[in-house]
C-alpha beads as a LAMMPS data file, in Angstrom:
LAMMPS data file: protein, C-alpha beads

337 atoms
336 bonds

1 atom types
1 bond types

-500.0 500.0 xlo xhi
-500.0 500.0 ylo yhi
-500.0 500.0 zlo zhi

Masses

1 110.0

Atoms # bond

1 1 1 -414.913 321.462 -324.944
2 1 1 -417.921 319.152 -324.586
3 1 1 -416.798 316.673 -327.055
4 1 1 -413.179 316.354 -325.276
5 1 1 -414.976 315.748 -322.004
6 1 1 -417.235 313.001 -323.210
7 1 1 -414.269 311.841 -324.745
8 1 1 -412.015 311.576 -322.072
9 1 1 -415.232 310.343 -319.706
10 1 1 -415.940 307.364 -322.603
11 1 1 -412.085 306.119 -322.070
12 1 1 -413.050 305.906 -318.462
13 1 1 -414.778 302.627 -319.690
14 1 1 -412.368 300.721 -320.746
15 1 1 -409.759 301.170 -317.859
16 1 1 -412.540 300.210 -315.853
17 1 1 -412.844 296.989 -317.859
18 1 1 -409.025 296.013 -317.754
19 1 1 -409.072 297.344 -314.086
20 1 1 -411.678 295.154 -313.307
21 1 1 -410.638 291.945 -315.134
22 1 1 -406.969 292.043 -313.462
23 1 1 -407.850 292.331 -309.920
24 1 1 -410.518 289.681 -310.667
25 1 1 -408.341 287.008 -312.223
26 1 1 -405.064 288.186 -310.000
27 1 1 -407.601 287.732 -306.871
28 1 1 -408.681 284.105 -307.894
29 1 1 -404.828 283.107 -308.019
30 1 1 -404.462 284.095 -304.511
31 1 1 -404.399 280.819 -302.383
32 1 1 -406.953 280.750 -299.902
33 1 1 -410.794 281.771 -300.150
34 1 1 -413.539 283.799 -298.337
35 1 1 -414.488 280.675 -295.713
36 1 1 -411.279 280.263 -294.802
37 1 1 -411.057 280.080 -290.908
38 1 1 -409.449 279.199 -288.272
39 1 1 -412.182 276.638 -287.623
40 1 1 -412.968 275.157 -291.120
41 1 1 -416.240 275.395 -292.406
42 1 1 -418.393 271.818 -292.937
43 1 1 -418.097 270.881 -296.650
44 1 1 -422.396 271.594 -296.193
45 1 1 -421.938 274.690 -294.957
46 1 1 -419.032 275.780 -297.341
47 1 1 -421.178 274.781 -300.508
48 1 1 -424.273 276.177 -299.341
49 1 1 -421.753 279.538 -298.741
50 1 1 -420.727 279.028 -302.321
51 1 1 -423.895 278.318 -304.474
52 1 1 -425.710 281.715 -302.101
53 1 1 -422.903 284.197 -303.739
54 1 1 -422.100 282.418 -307.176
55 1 1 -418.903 281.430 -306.587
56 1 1 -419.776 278.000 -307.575
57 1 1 -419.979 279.221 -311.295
58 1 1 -417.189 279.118 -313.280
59 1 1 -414.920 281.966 -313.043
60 1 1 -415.124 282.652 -316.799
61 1 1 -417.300 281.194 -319.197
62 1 1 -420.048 278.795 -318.549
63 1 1 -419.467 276.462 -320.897
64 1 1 -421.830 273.836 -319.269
65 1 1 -424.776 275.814 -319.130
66 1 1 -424.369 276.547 -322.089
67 1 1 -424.055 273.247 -323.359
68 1 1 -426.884 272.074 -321.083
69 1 1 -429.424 275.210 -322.995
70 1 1 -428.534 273.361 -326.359
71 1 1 -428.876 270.186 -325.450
72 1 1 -432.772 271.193 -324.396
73 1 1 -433.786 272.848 -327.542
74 1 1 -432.764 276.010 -326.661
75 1 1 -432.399 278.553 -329.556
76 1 1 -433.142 281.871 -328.339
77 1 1 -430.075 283.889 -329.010
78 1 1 -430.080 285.850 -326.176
79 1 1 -430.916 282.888 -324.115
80 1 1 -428.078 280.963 -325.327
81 1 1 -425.751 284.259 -324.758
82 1 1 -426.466 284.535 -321.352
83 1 1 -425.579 280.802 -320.595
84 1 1 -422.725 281.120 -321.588
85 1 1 -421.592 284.505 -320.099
86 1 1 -423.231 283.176 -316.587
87 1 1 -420.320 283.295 -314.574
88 1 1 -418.499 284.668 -311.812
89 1 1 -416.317 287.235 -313.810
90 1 1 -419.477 288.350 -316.381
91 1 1 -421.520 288.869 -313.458
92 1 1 -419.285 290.993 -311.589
93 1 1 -418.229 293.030 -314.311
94 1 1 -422.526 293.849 -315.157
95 1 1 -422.608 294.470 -311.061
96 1 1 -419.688 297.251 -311.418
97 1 1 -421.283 299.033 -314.398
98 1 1 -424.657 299.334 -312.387
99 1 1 -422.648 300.189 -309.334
100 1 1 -423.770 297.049 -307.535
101 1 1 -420.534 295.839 -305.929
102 1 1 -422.408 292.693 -304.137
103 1 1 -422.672 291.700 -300.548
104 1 1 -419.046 291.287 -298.510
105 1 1 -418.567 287.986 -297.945
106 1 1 -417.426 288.500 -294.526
107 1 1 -420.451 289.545 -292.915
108 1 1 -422.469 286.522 -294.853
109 1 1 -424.233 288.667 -296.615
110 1 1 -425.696 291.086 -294.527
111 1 1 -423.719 294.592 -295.755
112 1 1 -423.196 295.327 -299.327
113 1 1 -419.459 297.030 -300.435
114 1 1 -421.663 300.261 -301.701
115 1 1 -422.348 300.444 -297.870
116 1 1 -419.113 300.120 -296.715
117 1 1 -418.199 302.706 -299.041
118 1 1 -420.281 304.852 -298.018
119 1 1 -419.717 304.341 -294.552
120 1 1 -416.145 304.658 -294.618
121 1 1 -414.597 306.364 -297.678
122 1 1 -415.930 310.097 -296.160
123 1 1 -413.406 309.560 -293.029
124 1 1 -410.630 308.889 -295.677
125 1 1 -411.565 311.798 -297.676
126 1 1 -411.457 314.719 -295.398
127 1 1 -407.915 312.859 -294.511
128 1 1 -406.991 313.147 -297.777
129 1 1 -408.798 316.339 -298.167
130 1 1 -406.897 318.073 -295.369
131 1 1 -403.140 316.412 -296.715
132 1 1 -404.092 318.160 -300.369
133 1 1 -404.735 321.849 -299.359
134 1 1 -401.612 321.553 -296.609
135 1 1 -399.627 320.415 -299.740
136 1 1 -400.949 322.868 -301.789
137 1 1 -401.345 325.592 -299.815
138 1 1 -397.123 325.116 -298.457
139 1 1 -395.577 323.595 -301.347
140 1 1 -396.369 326.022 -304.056
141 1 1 -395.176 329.352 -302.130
142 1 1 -392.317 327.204 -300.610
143 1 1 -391.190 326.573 -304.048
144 1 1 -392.017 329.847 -305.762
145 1 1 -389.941 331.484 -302.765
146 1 1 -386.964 329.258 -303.327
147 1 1 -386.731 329.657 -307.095
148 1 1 -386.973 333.756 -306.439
149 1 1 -384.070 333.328 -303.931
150 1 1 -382.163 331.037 -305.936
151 1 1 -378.723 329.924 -304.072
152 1 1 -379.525 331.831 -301.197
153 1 1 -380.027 330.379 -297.661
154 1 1 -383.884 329.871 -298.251
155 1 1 -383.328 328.070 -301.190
156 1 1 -381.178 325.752 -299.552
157 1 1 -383.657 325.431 -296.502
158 1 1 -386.326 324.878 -298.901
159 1 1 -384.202 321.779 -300.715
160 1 1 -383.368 320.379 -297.176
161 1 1 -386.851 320.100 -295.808
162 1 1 -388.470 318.925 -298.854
163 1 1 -385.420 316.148 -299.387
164 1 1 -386.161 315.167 -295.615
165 1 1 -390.089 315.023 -296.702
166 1 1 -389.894 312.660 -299.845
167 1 1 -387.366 310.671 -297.963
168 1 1 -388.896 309.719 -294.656
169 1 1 -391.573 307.558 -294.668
170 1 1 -395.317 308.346 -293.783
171 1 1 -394.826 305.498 -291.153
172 1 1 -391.875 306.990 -289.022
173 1 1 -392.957 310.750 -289.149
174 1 1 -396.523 309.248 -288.012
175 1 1 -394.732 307.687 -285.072
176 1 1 -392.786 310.245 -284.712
177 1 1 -395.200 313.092 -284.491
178 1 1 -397.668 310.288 -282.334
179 1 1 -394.936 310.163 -279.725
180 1 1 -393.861 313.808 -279.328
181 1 1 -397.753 314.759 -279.134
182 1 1 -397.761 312.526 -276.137
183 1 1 -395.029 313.010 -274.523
184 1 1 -394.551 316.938 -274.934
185 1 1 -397.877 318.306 -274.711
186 1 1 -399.717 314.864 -273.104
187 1 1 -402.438 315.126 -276.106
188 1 1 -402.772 311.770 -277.835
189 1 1 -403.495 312.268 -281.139
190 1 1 -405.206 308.800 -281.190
191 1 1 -408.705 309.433 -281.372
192 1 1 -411.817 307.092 -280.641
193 1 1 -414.724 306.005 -283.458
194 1 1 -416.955 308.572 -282.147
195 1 1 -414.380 311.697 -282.864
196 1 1 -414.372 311.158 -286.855
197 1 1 -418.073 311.628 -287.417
198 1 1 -418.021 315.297 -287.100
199 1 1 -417.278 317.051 -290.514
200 1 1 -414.964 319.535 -289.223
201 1 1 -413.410 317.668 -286.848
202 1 1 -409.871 317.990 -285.027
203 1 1 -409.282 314.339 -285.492
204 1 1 -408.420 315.125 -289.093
205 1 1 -405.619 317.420 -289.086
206 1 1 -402.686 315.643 -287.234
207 1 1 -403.042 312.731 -289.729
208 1 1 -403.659 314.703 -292.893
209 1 1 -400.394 316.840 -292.266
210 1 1 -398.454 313.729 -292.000
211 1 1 -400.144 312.260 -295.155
212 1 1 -399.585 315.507 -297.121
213 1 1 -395.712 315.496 -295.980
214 1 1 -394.439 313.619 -298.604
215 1 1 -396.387 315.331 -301.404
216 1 1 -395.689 318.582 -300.155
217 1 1 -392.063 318.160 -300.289
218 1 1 -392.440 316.779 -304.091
219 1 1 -394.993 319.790 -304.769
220 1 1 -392.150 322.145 -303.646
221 1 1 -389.136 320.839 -305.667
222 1 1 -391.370 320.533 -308.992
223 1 1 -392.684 324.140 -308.449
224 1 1 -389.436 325.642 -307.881
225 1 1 -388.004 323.215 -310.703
226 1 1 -390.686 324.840 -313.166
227 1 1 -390.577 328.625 -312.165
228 1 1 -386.167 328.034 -313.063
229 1 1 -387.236 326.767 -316.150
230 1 1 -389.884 329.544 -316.838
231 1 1 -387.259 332.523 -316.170
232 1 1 -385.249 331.625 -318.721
233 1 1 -388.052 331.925 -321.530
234 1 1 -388.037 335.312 -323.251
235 1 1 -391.454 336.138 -322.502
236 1 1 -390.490 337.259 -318.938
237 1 1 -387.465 338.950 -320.204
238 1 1 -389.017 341.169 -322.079
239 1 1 -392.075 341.796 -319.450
240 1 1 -389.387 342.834 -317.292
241 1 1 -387.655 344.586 -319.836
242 1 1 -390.821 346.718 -320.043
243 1 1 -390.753 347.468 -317.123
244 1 1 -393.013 345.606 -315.290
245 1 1 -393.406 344.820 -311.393
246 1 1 -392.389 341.589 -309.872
247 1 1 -395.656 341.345 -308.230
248 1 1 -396.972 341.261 -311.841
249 1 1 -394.314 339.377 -313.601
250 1 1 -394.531 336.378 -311.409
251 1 1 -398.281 335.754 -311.302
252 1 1 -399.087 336.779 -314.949
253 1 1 -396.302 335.372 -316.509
254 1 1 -394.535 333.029 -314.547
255 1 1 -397.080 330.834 -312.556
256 1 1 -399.242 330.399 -314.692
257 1 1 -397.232 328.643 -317.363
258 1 1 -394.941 327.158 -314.090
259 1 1 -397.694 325.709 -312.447
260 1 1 -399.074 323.572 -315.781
261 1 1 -396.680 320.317 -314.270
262 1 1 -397.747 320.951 -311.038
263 1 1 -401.268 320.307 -311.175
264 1 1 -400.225 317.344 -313.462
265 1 1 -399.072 315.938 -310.503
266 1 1 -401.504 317.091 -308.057
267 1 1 -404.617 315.564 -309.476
268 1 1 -403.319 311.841 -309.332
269 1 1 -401.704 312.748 -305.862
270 1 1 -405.528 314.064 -304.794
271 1 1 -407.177 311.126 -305.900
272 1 1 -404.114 309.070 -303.985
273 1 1 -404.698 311.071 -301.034
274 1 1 -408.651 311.248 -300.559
275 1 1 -408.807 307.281 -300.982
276 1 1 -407.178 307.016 -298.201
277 1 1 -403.541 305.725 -296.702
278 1 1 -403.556 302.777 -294.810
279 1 1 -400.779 303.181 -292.707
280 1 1 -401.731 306.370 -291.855
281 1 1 -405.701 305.089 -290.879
282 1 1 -404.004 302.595 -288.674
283 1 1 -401.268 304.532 -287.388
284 1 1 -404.008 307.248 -286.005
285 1 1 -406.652 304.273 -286.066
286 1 1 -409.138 306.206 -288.330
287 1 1 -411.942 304.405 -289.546
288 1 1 -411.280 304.719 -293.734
289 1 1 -411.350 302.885 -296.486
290 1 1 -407.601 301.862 -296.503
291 1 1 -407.747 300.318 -293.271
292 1 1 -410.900 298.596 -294.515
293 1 1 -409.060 297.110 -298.048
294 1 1 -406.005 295.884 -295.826
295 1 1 -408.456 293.752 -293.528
296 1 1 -410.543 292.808 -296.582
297 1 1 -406.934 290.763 -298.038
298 1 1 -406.638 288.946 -295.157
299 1 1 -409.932 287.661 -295.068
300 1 1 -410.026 286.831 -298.795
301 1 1 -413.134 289.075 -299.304
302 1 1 -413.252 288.998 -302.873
303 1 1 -415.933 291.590 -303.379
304 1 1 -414.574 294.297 -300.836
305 1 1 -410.789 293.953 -302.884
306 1 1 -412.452 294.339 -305.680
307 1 1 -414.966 296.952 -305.567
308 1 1 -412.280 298.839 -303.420
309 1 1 -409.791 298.424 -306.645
310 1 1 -412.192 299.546 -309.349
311 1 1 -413.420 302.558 -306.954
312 1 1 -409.780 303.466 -306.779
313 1 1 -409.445 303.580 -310.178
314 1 1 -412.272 305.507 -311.049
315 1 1 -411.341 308.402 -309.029
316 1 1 -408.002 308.762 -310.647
317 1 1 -409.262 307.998 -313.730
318 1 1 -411.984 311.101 -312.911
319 1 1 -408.695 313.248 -311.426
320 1 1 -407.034 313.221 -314.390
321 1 1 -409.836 314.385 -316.342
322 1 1 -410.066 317.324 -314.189
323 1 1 -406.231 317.906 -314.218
324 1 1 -406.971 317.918 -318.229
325 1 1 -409.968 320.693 -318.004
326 1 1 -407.572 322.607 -315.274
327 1 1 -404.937 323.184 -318.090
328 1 1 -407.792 325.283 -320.156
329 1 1 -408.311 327.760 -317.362
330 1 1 -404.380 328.251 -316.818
331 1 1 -403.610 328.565 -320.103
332 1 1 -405.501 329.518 -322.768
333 1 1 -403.729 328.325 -325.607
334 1 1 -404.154 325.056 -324.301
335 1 1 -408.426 325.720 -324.277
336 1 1 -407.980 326.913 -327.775
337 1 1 -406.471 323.339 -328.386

Bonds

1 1 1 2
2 1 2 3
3 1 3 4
4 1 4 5
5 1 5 6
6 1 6 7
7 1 7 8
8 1 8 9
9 1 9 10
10 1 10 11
11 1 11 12
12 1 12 13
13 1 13 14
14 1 14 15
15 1 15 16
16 1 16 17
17 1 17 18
18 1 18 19
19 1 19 20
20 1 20 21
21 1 21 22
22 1 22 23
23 1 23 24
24 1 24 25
25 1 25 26
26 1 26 27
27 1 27 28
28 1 28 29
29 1 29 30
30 1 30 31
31 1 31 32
32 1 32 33
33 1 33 34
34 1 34 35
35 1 35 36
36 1 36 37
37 1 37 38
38 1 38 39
39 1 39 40
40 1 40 41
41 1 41 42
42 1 42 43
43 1 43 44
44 1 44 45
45 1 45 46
46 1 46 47
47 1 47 48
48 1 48 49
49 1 49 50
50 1 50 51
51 1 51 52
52 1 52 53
53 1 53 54
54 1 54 55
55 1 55 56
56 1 56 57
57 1 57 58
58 1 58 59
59 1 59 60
60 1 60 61
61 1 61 62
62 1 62 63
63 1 63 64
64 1 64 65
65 1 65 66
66 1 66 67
67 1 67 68
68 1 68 69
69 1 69 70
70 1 70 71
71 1 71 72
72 1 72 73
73 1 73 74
74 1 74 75
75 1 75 76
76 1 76 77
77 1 77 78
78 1 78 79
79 1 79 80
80 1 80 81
81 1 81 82
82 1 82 83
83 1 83 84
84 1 84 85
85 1 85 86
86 1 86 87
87 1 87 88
88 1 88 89
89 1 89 90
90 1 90 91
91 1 91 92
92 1 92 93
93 1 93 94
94 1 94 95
95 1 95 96
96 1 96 97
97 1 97 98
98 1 98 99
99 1 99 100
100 1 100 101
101 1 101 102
102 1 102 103
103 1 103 104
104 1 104 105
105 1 105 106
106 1 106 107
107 1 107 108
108 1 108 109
109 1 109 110
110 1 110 111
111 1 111 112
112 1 112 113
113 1 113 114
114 1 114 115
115 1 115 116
116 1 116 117
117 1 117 118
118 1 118 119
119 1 119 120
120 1 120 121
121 1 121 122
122 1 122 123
123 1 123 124
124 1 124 125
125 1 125 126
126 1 126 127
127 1 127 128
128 1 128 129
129 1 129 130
130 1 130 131
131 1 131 132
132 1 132 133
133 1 133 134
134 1 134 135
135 1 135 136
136 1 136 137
137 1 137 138
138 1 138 139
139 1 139 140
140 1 140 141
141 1 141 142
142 1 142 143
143 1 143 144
144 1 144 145
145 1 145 146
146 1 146 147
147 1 147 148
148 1 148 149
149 1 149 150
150 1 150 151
151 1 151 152
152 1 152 153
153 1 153 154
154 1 154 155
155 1 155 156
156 1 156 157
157 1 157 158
158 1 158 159
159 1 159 160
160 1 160 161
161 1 161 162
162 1 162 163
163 1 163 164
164 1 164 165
165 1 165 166
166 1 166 167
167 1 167 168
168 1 168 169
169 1 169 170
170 1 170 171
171 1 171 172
172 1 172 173
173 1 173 174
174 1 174 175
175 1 175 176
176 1 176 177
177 1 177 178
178 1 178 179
179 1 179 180
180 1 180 181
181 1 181 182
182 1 182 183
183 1 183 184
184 1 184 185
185 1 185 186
186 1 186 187
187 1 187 188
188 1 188 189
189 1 189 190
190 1 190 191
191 1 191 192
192 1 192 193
193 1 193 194
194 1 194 195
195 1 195 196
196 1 196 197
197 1 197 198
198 1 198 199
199 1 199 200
200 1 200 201
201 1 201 202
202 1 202 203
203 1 203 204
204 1 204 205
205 1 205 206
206 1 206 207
207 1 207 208
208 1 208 209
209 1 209 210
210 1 210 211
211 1 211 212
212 1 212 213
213 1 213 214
214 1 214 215
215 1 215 216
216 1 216 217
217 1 217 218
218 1 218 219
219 1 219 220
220 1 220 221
221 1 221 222
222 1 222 223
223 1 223 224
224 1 224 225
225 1 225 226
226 1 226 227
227 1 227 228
228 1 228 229
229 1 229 230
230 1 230 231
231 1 231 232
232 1 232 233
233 1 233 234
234 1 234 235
235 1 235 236
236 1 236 237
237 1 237 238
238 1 238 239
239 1 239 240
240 1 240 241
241 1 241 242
242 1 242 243
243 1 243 244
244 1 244 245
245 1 245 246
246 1 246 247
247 1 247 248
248 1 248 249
249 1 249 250
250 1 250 251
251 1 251 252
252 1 252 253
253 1 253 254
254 1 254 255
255 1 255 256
256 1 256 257
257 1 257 258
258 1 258 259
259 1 259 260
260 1 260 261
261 1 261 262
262 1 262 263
263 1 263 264
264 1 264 265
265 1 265 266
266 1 266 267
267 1 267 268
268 1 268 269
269 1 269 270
270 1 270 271
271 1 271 272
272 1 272 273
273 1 273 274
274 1 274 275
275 1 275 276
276 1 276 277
277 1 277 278
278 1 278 279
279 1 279 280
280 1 280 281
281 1 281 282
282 1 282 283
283 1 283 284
284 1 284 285
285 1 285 286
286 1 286 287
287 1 287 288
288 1 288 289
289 1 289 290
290 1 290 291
291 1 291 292
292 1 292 293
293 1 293 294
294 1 294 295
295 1 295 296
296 1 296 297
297 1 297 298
298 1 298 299
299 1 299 300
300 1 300 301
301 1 301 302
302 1 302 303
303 1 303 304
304 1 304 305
305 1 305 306
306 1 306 307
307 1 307 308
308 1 308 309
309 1 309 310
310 1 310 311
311 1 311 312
312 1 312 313
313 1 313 314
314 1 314 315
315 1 315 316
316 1 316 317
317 1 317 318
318 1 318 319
319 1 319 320
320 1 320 321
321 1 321 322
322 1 322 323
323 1 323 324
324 1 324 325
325 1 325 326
326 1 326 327
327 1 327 328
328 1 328 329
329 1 329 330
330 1 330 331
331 1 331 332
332 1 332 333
333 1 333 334
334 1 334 335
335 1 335 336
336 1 336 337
């Protein structure tokens, strides 16, 4: 068990790497840079900007450092090496291994991404956090309950509301619910900085129930999907050919080999989730993360978009890992594996 989970935690490195690189180069295509303003910057001022956060190196080898090392007699190896990997994309890449994201580039300097992390990805989390268990906790019984009452009228409830939930949008049933709070019950489910600091906060709930619509409606349709599948095997025939009770037949035998595609899904979706939706942040004007990535584009912070990124990928990558160790404790053939 400890060898597949260094295993599977060693492969983190490499997506990490590729992650990295491609928002990096895809970034640096972009048109526009960090000083772009309304007002432009003097050419002084914008090379000064420049040469203070490296982006005056070259983006991915420094051939003319290295060049310039040689040409003085230089002939330490390790010297020469690190002339030629000084540059913009080398020194990122050693800043996201020691978890040093650099300074945002639109506060000049004076707030690092690791703070705005910090700051903000908690407010997106219990978000996400609250859309998970909602998903969770009504998905799975909606779809064990339909897939008991197959072709029955709560089956066919159970279909209709979860084809409503994957098909409508985060966006409009945010509105919607935003504008029947108001007008129905005069509560605006808008709330101001101060009300997300509190860890158990109200705030949280009307916006994680809309973010966990969709996923509950997808939760639902796989589970039911899975426990059709898993009636049909002859492993629950012949428990109920013993004899056995439903209330033992369906938690013993059925969930647990039902629910193995389930949490497939449900560990990406988490990770999706708790790193926050930016609609939803603005929508319900939550301080997160994914309100913070969206403003970081449009002001060409390179260091926010990409720290952001390679955060985001990291906590999938870490969610699937789990998802992998979950399968062990569901079913034990798989740990045997």
């Amino acid at each position: 068990m400890l060898n597949f989970v260094l295993r599977r935690l060693l492969w983190i490195v490499p997506v990490v790497v590729v992650v990295s690189a491609a928002t990096f180069f895809l970034m640096h295509q972009a048109p526009g840079g960090p000083w772009d303003q309304d007002k432009p910057l003097p050419p002084q001022a914008e090379a000064s900007l420049n040469k203070k956060f490296g982006l005056d190196k070259p983006q991915w080898l420094n051939y003319d450092n290295f060049s310039t090392q040689l040409n003085d007699g230089e002939r330490n190896p390790l010297t020469l090496t690190g002339a030629f990997f000084d540059s913009q994309f080398f020194n990122y890449l050693g800043g996201v291994f020691t978890l040093e994201f650099g300074p945002t580039y639109a506060s000049r300097g004076t707030e690092t991404v690791r703070d705005v992390i910090i700051s903000q990805f908690p407010v997106s989390a219990r978000i996400g956090l609250v859309a998970i268990i909602f998903a969770v906790v009504v998905g799975v019984p909606l779809g064990i309950i339909a897939s008991l009452r197959q072709n029955t009228w709560v089956d066919y409830l159970s279909l209709l509301t979860s084809t409503i939930g994957i098909s409508v949008p985060t966006f409009v049933s945010g509105l919607i619910l935003l504008i029947f709070m108001s007008r129905q019950f005069h509560v605006s489910p808008i709330k101001r900085p101060e009300a997300w600091e509190g860890l158990f906060s109200t705030a949280y709930i009307l916006p994680g129930i809309v973010l966990g619509l969709g996923t509950t409606a997808y939760i639902t349709r796989l589970t039911r999907t899975s426990m059709l599948e898993v009636m049909k095997d002859d492993y629950v025939r012949t428990a109920r050919a013993k004899g056995l009770r439903e209330s033992i037949v369906v938690p013993r035998h059925m969930m647990r080999n039902a629910l193995i595609p389930v949490i497939t899904i449900i560990g990406p979706a988490a990770a999706d989730l708790v790193t926050g939706s930016i609609i939803i942040e603005t929508i319900f004007n939550a301080p997160g993360i994914g309100k913070e990535f969206v403003t970081a584009i449009g002001k060409r912070d390179y260091s926010v978009i990409m720290g952001l990124t390679v955060f985001y990928a990291v906590l999938i990558a870490l969610a699937n890992v789990l998802v992998d160790l979950s399968y062990g404790f569901i079913d034990p053939r798989i740990r045997r594996r």
